[in-house]
PAZAPA-4460 file (N, C-alpha, C; in steps of 0.05 Angstrom, whole numbers, plus 32768, in hexadecimal, padded with zeros to 4 digits):
% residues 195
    n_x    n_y    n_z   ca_x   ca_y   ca_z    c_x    c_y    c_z   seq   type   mol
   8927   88E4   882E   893F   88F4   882C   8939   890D   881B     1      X     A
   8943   8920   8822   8940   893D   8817   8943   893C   87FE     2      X     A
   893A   8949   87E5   8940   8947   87CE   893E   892E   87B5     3      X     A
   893B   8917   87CA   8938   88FA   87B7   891A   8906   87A7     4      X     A
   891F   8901   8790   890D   88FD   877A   8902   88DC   8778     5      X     A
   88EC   88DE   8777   88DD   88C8   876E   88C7   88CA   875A     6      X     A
   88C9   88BC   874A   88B3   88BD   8731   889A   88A5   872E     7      X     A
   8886   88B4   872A   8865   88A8   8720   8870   88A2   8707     8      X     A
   8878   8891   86F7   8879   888E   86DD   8868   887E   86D3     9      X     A
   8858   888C   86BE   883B   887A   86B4   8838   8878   8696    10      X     A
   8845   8895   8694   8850   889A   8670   8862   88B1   8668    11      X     A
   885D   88AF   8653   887F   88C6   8648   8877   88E6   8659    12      X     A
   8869   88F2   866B   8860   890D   866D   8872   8907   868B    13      X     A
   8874   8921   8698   887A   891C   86B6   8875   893A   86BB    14      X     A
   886A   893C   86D1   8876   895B   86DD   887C   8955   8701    15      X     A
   8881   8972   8706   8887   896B   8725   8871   8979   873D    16      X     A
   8869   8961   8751   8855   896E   8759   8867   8965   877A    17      X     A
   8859   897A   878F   885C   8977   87AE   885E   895B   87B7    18      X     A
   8864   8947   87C9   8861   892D   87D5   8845   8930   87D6    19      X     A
   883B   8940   87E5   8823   8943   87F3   880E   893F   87DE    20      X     A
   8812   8941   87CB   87FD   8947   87AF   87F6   8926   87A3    21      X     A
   8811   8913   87AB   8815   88FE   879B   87FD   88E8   87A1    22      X     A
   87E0   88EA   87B8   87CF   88DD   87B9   87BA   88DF   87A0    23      X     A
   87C0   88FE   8796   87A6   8906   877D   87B9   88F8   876C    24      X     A
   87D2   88F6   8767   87D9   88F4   8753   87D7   88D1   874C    25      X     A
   87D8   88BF   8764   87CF   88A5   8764   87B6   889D   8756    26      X     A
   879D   88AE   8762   8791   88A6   8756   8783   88B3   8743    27      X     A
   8789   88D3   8733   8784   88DF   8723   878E   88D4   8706    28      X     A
   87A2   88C4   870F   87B6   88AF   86FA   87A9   889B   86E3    29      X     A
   8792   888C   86FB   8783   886E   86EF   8771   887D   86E3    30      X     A
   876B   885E   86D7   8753   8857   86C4   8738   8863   86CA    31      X     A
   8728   8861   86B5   8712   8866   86BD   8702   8859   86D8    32      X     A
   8707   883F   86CE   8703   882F   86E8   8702   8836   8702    33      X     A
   871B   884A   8707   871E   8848   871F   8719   886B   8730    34      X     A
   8719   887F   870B   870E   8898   871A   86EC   8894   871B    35      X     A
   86E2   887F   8713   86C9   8886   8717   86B8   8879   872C    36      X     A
   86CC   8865   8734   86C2   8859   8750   86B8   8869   8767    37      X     A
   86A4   885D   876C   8699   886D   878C   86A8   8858   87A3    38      X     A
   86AE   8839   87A0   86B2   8829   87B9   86CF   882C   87BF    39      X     A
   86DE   8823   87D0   86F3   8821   87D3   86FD   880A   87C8    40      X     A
   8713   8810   87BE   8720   87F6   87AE   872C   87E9   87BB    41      X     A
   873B   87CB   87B7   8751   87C2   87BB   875F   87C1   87A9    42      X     A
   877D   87C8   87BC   878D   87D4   87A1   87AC   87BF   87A8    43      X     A
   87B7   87A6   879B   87CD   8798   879A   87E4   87B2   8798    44      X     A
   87F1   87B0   87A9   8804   87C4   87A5   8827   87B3   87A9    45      X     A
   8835   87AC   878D   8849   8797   878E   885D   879B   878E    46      X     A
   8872   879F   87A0   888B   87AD   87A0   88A1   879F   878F    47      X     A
   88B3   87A8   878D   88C6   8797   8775   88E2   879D   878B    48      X     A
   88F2   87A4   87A3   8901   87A1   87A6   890A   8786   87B6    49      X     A
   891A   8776   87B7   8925   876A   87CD   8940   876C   87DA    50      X     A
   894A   8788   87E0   895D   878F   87DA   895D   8793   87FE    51      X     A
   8972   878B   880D   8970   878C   882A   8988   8796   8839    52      X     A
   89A2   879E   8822   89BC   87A8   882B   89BD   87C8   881A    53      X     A
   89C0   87D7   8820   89D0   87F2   880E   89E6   87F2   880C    54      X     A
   89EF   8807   8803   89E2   881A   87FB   89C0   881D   87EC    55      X     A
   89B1   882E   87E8   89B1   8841   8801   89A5   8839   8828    56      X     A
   89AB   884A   882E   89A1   8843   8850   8991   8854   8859    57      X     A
   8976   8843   885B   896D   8826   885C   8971   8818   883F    58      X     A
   897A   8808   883F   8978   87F9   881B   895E   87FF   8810    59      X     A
   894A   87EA   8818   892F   87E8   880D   891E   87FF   8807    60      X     A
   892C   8812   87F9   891A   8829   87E8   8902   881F   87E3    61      X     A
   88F8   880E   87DA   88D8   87FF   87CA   88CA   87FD   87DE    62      X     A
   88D4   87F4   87FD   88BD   87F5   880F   88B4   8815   881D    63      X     A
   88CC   8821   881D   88C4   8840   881F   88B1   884B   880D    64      X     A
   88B6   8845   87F3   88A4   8859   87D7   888C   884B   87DB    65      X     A
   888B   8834   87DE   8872   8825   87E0   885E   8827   87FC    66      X     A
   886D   8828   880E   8861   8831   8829   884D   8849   881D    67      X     A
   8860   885F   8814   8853   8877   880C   8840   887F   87FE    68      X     A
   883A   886B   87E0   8821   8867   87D4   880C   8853   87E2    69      X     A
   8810   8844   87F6   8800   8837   8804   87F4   8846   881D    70      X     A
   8809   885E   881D   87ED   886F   8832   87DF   887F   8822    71      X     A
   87EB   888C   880F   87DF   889E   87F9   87C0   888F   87F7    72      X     A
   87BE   8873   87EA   87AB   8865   87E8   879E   8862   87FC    73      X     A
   879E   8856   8811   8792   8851   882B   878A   886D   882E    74      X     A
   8798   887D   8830   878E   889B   8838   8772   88A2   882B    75      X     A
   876C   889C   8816   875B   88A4   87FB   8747   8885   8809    76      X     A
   873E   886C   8813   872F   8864   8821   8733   8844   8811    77      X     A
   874B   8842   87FF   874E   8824   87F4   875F   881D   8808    78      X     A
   8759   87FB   8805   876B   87E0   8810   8789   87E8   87FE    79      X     A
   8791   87E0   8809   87AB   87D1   87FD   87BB   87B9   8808    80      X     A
   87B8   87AD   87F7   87D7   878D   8805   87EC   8790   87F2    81      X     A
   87FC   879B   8804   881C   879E   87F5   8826   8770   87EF    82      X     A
   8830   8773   87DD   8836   875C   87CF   8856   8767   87D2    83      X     A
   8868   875A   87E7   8888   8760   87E9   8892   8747   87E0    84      X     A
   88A6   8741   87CE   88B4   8736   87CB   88BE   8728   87DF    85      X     A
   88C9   8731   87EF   88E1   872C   87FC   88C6   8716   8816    86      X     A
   88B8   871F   881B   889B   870D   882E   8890   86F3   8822    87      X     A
   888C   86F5   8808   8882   86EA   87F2   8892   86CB   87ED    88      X     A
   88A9   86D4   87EC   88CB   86C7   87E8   88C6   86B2   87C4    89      X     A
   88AF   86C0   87B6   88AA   86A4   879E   88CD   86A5   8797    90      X     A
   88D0   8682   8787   88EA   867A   877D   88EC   868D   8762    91      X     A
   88FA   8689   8754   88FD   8692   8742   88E8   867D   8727    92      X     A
   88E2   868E   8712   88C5   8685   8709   88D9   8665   86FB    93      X     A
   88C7   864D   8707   88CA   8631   86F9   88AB   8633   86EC    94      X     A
   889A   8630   86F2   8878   862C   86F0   8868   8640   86F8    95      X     A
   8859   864E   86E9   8847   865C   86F8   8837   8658   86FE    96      X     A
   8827   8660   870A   880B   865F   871D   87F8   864A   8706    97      X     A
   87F2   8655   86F2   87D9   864C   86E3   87E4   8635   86D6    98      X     A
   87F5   8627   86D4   8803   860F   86CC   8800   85FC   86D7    99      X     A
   87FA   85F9   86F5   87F4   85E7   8705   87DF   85E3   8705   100      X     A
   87D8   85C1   8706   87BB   85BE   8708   87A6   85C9   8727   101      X     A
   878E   85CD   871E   8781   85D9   873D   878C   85C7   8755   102      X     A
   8797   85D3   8763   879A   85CE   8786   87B3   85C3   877E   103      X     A
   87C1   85C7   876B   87DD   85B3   876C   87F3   85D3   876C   104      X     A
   87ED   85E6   8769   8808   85F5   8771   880B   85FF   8791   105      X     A
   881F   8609   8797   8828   860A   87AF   881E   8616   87BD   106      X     A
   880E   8613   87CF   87FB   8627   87E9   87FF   8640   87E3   107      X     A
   8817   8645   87E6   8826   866E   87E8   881C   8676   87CA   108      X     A
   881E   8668   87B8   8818   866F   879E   87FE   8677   879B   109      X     A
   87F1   8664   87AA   87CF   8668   87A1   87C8   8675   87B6   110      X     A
   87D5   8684   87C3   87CA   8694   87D6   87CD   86B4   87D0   111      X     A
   87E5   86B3   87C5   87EC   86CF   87BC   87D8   86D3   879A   112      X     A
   87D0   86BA   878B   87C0   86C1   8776   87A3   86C8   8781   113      X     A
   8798   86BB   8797   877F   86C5   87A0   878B   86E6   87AE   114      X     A
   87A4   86EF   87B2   879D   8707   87BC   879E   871C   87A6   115      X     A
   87B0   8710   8794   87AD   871E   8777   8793   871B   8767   116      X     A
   8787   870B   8766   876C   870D   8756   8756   871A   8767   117      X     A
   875A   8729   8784   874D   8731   878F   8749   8751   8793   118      X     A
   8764   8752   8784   876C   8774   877D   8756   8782   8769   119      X     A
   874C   879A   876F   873F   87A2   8756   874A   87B4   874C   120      X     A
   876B   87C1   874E   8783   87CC   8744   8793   87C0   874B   121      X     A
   87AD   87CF   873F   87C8   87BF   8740   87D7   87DD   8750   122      X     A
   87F4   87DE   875D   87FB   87EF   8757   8821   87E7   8757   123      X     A
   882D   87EF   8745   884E   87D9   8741   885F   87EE   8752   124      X     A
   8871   87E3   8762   8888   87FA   8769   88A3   87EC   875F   125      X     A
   88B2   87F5   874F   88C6   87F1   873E   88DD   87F9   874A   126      X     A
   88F1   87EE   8753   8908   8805   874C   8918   8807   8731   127      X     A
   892C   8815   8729   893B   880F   870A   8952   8803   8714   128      X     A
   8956   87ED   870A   896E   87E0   870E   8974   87D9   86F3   129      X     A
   8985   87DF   86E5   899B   87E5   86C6   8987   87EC   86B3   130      X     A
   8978   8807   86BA   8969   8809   86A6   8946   87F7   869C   131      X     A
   8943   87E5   86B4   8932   87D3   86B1   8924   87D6   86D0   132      X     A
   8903   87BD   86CC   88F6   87BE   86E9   8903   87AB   86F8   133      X     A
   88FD   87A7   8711   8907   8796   8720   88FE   8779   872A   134      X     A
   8919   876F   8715   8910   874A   8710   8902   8740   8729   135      X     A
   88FE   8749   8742   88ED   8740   8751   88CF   873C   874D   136      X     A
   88C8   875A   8741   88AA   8764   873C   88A5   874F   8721   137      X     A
   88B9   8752   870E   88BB   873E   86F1   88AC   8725   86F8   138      X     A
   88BD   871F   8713   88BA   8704   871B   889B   86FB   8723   139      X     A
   8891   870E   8736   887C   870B   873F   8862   8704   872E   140      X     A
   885D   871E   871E   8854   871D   8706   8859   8702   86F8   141      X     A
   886D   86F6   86F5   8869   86DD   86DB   885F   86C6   86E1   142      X     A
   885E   86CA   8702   8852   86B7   870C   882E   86AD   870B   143      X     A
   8828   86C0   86FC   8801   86C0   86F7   8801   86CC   86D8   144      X     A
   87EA   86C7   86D6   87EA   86C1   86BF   87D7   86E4   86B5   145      X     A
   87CD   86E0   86A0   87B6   86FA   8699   879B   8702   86AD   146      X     A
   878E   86E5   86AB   877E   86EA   86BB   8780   86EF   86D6   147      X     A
   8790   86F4   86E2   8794   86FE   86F7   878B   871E   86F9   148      X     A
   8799   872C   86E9   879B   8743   86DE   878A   8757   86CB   149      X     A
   877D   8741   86B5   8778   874E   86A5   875C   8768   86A9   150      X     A
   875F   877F   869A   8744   8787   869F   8748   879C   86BB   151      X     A
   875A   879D   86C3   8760   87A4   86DF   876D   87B8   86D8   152      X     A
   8773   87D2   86E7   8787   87EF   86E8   879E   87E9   86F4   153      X     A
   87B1   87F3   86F0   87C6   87F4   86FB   87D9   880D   86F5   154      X     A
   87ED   8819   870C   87FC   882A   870C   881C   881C   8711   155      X     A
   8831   8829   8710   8845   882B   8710   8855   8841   871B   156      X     A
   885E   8835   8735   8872   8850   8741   8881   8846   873A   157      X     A
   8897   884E   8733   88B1   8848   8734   88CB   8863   8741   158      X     A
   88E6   8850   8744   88EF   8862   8758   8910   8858   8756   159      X     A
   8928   8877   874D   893B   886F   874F   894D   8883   8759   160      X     A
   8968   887E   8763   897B   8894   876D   8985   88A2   875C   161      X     A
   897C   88A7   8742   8981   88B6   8726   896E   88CB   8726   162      X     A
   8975   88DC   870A   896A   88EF   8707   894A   88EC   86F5   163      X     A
   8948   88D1   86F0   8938   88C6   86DD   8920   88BF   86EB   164      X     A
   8924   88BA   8709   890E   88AF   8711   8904   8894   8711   165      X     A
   890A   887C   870A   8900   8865   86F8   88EF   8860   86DD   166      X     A
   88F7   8879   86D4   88E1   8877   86C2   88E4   886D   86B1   167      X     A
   88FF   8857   86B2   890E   8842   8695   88FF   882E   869D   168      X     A
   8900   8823   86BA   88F3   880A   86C3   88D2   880D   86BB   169      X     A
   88C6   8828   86BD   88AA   8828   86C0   88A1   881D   86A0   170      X     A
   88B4   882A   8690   88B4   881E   8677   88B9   8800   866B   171      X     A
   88BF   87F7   8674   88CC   87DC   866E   88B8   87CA   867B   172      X     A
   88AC   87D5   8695   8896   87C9   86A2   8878   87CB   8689   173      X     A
   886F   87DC   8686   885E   87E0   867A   884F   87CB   8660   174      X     A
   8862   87C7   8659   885D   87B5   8642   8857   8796   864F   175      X     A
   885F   878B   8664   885E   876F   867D   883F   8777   8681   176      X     A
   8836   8794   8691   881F   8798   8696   880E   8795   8680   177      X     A
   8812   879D   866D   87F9   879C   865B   87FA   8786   864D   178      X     A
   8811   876F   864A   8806   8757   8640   87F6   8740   8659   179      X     A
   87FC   8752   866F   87E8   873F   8684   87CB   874A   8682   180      X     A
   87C4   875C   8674   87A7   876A   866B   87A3   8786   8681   181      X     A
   87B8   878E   8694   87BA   87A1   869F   87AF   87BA   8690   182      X     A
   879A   87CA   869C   8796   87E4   8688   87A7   87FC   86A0   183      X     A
   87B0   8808   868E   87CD   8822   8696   87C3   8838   868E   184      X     A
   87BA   8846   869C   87BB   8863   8696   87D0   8873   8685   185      X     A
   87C5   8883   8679   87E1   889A   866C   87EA   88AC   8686   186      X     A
   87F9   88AE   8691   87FF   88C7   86A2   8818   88CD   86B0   187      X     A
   882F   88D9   86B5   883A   88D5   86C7   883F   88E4   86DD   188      X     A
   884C   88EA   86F0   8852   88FB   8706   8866   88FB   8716   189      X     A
   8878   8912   870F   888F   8909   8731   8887   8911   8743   190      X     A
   8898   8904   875B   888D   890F   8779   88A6   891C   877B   191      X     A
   88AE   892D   8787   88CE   8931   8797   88C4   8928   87BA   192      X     A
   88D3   891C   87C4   88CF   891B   87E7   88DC   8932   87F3   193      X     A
   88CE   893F   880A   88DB   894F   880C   88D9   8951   8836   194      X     A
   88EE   895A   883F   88FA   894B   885E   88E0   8952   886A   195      X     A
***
C-alpha cells in the first residue's frame, strides 16, 4: 500500500532509504560473520504474526513484510525457510524442546529444532502489538533453548500501522535475542513501500 512505512529496527538510529535499497540494508546490517562471508547462507527467517482476519486487508501484514526480506535475501544468493507460526501451529510453551529426553519430544518439535540449528542466521519479523513483539514469535523462541542460537547473527524487521514503525517490539525483542546468545548488529533502517 502506498505510503505504509515499515521499519528495519536494529537500534536507536533510523534513516529512510528507497524499498529498492532495503536488500543492502539486510545485509549491510549483520555481523561480521555475515559481511565477510563468501558462501551463501542459510538464513531462518521467523514470522511472528498469526493474525488471519483484519483489519488490515489482507490481515497477515508479517507474511507480506517477510515475503519481502525473503526475496531481498534470496535475491543476494541465501536460502531461507520462513518459520510461520500459523504452519508450525506449536501449543503454547508447556516444555521446551531441550527438556525432553532424546527422541522423547514431539516429531514437529524436533523437526523444526533441526531446521533451526541448521540456520547460520536468524532473521525475526515482529509486528507491535501494545507496544511489545508478537507472543507468537515469543512463543517460538521459548521453545529451544541457547544452543540453538547461540553464536549466530540475527536481524529484526519489524512492522506496524503507526508512525513508529515497530520499533517498540524490535526493542523488547532484543533482549529474548541476546539471552539466547544471538549476536545483533547496531543498525537500523526504514523502508517506506512505495505502489
Amino acid at each position: 500500500q502506498a505510503g505504509t512505512s515499515h521499519k528495519l529496527f536494529l537500534d536507536g538510529m533510523s534513516a529512510i532509504l528507497p524499498t529498492r535499497l532495503v536488500t543492502t540494508v539486510l545485509l549491510r546490517c549483520q555481523s561480521a560473520r555475515l559481511s565477510t562471508s563468501t558462501q551463501p547462507l542459510r538464513i531462518a527467517l521467523l514470522l511472528g504474526s498469526t493474525r488471519t482476519e483484519g483489519p488490515p486487508k489482507p490481515a497477515n501484514v508479517g507474511a507480506r513484510v517477510g515475503a519481502f526480506a525473503a526475496a531481498a535475501l534470496t535475491g543476494l544468493g541465501h536460502t531461507v525457510d520462513t518459520v510461520d507460526p500459523i504452519v508450525e501451529e506449536l501449543p503454547l510453551l508447556v516444555k521446551p524442546q531441550f527438556a525432553y529426553a532424546a527422541g522423547k519430544a514431539p516429531p514437529s518439535l524436533d523437526a523444526l529444532y533441526d531446521r533451526l540449528l541448521a540456520a547460520d542466521a536468524y532473521v525475526m519479523v515482529t509486528p507491535e502489538y501494545n507496544h511489545a513483539p508478537s507472543p507468537a514469535l515469543v512463543n517460538i523462541l521459548n521453545h529451544f533453548g541457547s544452543s540453538v542460537f547461540s553464536f549466530k547473527p540475527s536481524a529484526i524487521v519489524s512492522y506496524s500501522q503507526g508512525q513508529w514503525g515497530g520499533c517498540r517490539a524490535a526493542v523488547g525483542l532484543r533482549p529474548i535475542l541476546s539471552e539466547l546468545g544471538e549476536m545483533q548488529p547496531r543498525c537500523s533502517r526504514d523502508t517506506e513501500t512505495k505502489p
